[in-house]
N, C-alpha and C positions, 0 to 999 in steps of 0.2 A: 744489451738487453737490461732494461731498469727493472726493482724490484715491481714498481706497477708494471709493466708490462709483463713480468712473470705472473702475478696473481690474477691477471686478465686471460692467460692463455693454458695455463696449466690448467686442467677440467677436472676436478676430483670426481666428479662422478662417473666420467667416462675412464678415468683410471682404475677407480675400484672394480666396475663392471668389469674392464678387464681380467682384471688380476684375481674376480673371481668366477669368472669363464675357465683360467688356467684352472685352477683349482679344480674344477668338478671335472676335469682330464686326468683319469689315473696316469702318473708317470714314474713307477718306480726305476731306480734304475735299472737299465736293459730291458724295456718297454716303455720307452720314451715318443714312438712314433707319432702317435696322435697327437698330443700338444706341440711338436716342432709342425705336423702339417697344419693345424690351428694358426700358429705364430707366421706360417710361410705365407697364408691364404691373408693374414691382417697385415702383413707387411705387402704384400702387394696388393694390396687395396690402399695404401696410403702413399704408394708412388715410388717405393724404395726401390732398388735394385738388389734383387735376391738370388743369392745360391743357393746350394744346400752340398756340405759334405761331409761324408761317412763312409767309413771303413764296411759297416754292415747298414742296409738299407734299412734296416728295421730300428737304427740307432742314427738318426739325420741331429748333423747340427747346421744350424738357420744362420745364414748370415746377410744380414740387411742393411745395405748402403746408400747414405744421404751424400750423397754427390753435393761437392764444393767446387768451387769456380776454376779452384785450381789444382784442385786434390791435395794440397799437404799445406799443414799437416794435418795427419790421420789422430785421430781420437777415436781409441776402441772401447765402446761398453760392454763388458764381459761379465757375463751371469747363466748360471746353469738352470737348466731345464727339469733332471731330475731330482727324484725324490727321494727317503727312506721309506718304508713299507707304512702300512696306518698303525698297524699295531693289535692288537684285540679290541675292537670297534665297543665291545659292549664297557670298555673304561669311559669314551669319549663323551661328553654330555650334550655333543651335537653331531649330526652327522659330518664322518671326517671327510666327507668329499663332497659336501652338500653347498661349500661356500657359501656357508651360511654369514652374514651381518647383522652384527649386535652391541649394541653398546659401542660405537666409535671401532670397535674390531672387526677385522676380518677373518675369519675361523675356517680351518682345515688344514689337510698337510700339505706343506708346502705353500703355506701361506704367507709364512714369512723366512720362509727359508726352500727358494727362493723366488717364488711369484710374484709378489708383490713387488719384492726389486724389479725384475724384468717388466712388470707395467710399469711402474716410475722410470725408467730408463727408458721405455718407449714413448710414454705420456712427453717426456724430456723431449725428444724428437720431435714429436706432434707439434708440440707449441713452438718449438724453431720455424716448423715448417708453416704452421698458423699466423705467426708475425711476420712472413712474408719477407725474412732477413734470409740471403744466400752465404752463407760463413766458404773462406775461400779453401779450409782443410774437409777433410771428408768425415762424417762421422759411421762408424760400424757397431749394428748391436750384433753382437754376439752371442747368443741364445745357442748351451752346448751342454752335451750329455756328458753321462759318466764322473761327474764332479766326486759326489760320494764316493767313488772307489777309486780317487785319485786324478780322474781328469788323464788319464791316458788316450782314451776313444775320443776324446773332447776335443778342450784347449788346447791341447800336445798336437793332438790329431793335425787340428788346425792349423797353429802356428807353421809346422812343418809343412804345409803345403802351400804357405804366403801369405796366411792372414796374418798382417801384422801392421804395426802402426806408431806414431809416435809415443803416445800416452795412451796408459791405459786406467780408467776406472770401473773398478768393480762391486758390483752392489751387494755382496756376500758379506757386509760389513753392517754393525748393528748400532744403537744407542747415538744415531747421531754424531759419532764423530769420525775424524779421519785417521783410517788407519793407515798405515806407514811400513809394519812388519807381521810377517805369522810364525807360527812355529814348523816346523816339519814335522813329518810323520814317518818310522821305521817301525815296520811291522812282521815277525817273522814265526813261520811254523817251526816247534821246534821234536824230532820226534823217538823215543829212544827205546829200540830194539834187543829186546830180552831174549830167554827161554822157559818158555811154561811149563810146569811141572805141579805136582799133586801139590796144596798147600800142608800135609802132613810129611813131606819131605822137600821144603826150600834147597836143600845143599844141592838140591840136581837141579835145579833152576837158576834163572838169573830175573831178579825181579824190576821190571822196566819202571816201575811206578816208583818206587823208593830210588832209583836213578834219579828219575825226572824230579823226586824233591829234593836231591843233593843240590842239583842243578837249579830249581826253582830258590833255593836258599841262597845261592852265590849271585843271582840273577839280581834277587833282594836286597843284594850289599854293594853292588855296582854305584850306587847315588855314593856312599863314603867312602868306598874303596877309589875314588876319581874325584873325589872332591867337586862335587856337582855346588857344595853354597857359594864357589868362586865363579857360579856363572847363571848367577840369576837376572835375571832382562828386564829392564824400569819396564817396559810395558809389556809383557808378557808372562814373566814369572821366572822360575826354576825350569832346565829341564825334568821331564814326566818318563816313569817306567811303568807298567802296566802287565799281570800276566791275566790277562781276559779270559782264556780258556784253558780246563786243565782234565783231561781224560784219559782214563786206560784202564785196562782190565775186563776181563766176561762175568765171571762170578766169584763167588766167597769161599768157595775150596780149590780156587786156582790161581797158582803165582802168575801174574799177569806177566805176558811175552812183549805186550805195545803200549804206549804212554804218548800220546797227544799233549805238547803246549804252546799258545799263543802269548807273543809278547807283544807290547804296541809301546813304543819307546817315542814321544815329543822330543825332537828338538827345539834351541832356541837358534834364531841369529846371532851372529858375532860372535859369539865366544865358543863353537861349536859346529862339527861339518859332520854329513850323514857317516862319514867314513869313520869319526869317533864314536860313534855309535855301532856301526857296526863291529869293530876293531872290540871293544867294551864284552860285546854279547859273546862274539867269537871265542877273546882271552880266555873267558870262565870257562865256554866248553874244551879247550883246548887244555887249561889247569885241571878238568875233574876226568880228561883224557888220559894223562897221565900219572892222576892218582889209580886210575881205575881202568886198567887192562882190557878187564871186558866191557867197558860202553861202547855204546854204537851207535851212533846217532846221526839223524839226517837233521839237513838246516833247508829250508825254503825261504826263500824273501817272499813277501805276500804286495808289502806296499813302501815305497822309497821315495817318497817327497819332499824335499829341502824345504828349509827353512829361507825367508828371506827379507830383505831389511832395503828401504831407500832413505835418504834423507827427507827432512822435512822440507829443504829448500828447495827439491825438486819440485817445477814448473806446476804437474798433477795435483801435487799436494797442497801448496799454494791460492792456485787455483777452489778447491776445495773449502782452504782456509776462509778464503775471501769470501765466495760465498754463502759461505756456511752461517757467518757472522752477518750477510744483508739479508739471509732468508730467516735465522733465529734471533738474531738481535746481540747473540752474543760469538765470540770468536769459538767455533768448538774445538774439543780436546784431543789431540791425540793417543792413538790407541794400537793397540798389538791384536793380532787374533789369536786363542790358545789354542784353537785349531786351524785348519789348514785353508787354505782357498787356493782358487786356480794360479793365484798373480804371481806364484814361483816362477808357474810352465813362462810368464810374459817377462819377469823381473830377472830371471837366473839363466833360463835358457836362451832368451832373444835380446836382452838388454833393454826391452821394455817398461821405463817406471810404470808400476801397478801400485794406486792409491786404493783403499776401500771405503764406500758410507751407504749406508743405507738409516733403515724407519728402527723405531722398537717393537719387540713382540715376545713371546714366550712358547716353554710349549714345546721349542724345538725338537727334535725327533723324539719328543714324548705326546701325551695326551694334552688334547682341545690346542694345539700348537695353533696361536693365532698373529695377526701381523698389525699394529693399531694405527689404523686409518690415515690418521692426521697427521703422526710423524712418516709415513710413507709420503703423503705430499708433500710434504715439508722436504723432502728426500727429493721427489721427482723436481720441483723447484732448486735444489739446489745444484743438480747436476746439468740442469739447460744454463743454468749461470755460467759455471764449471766449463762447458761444453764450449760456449761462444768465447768465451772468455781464452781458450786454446786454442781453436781453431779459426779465430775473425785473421 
């Protein structure tokens, strides 16, 4: 497929329409129903071959297949369906689910994070199917839930029950270039169990809150106690610690018995596995264990997502490259994500290389979160390149 024939067959209008059809579908996570039955109903109208599977009916991930002459090899487009909540609507300066077009943008949530992907990924499809070329690998879009909380119900879901394929591209990927690795994600509730007592006589108490800051303080020193500046990542960063939430106590004349906290701990690739990180959080409670007789403390894991990493030489990436460079003119750049995407579940657990590219936009799980137009085409262009370019 030549660059003209991409700009003859990619429809920006009929992309946009799309991807702001998805938009005005609330889908936060775990109410995702309606926009996978939306995507099931467009996909078989365009001739694909569709399933649908889910752990809970109310949670469908859409799977839609462009049958090739020979089936392999398989090329998976993998992009998630839901969302983050809107937020307090009266921030937003348009309405966040109104799909509204303005200015070259597309606005609302999940506009660009990640609807707009998923019409350029489909649009991608279209225009294969519109030039009238049979590619002899199979192509799959993958439209799946749960991504925001890990991609458990999802990608995981899936994979595990044979959705798989050679190559995978994911459009969870921003600014035009190709990404190549993300960080992981290690999230855990941490929670520590006192005894309450009048706060005019502490000595008959055990105070759980002055616990949880011994604790919160050593959590703090983990970056230089491990020497985290020997493992920062050309395209991604330093590993990241985080204590997001921190609670306990009923009121002001009483030693608090319970102490709530949340950590969110980033991984990077290569120089680091989730097991150091857990290993990391553990140490300290295990060191203010035995400073301190009386703590008591529960540990929950909340969320456990690897980090992961392919080369740039991989076939995906490549491919990417190539096109990236006939659809913008210039070669784009590689890139890391500092947060997570699905391509672990496809890159770590299946062997799957998982590359990322998508449009630019802003916003992201904040206010007026919008997706801008023109590098989204730009985007669905360069993955029918991408696409034929794997699977001819």
């Amino acid at each position: 497929m030549s660059q003209r024939s991409i700009d003859s067959y990619i429809n920006a209008g009929r992309m946009t329409k799309l991807a702001a059809d998805l938009v005005r579908i609330p889908s936060v996570t775990g109410n995702e129903k309606a926009v996978a039955d939306f995507l099931v109903d467009e996909y078989k109208a365009m001739g694909l071959e569709v399933k649908v599977l889910a752990e809970n009916v109310n949670r469908p991930n859409v799977i839609a297949r462009l049958k090739g002459t020979v089936g392999k090899p398989t090329l998976i487009f993998n992009g998630h369906i839901d969302t983050v909540p809107v937020g307090d609507e009266k921030l937003w300066s348009v309405e966040p689910l109104g799909g509204v077009v303005k200015d070259g943008r597309l606005y609302g949530r999940g506009s660009c994070d990640m609807k707009g992907g998923i019409a350029g990924m489909t649009e991608a499809v279209r225009a294969i199917q519109d030039f009238h070329t049979k590619p002899k690998g199979d192509i799959v879009l993958e439209c799946v839930v749960d991504e925001e909380r890990g991609g458990y119900l999802g990608t995981k879901y899936v994979t595990e029950r044979g959705v798989v394929g050679d190559f995978c591209i994911n459009g969870d990927g921003g600014e035009l270039k190709v990404g190549i690795c993300s960080k992981g994600d290690y999230g855990v509730e941490i929670v520590t169990h006192g005894k309450a007592a009048h706060a005019s006589r502490p000595e008959l108490g055990i105070n759980a809150v002055h616990q949880m800051i011994r604790l919160a303080n050593e959590i703090r020193r983990i970056p230089r106690r491990n020497e985290w500046s020997k493992r920062r990542h050309k395209l991604v960063g330093p590993p990241l610690i985080n204590i997001s939430v921190l609670e306990g106590g009923v009121q002001r004349n009483m030693v608090p018995d319970y102490c709530r906290m949340v950590v969110d701990r980033r991984t990077v690739p290569t120089y680091e596995t989730m097991d150091d990180a857990r290993k990391e959080i553990a140490n300290v409670i295990e060191e203010e264990k035995r400073r301190d007789p009386k703590l008591k403390v529960d540990v929950k894991e909340i969320i456990d997502v690897d980090a992961y990493e392919i080369s740039y030489n991989e076939p995906v990436a490549q491919a990417l490259l190539t096109a990236g460079k006939k659809v913008l003119g210039r070669k784009p750049r590689l890139s890391g994500s500092k947060g997570f995407t699905d391509g672990h579940w496809l890159t770590v657990n299946n062997g799957i290389p998982c590359s990322t590219f998508g449009g630019l936009g802003g916003g992201v799980h904040g206010v007026d979160e919008y997706a801008d137009i023109e590098s989204f085409v730009k985007s669905a262009k360069v993955y029918a390149l991408a696409a034929l370019s794997l699977v001819q």
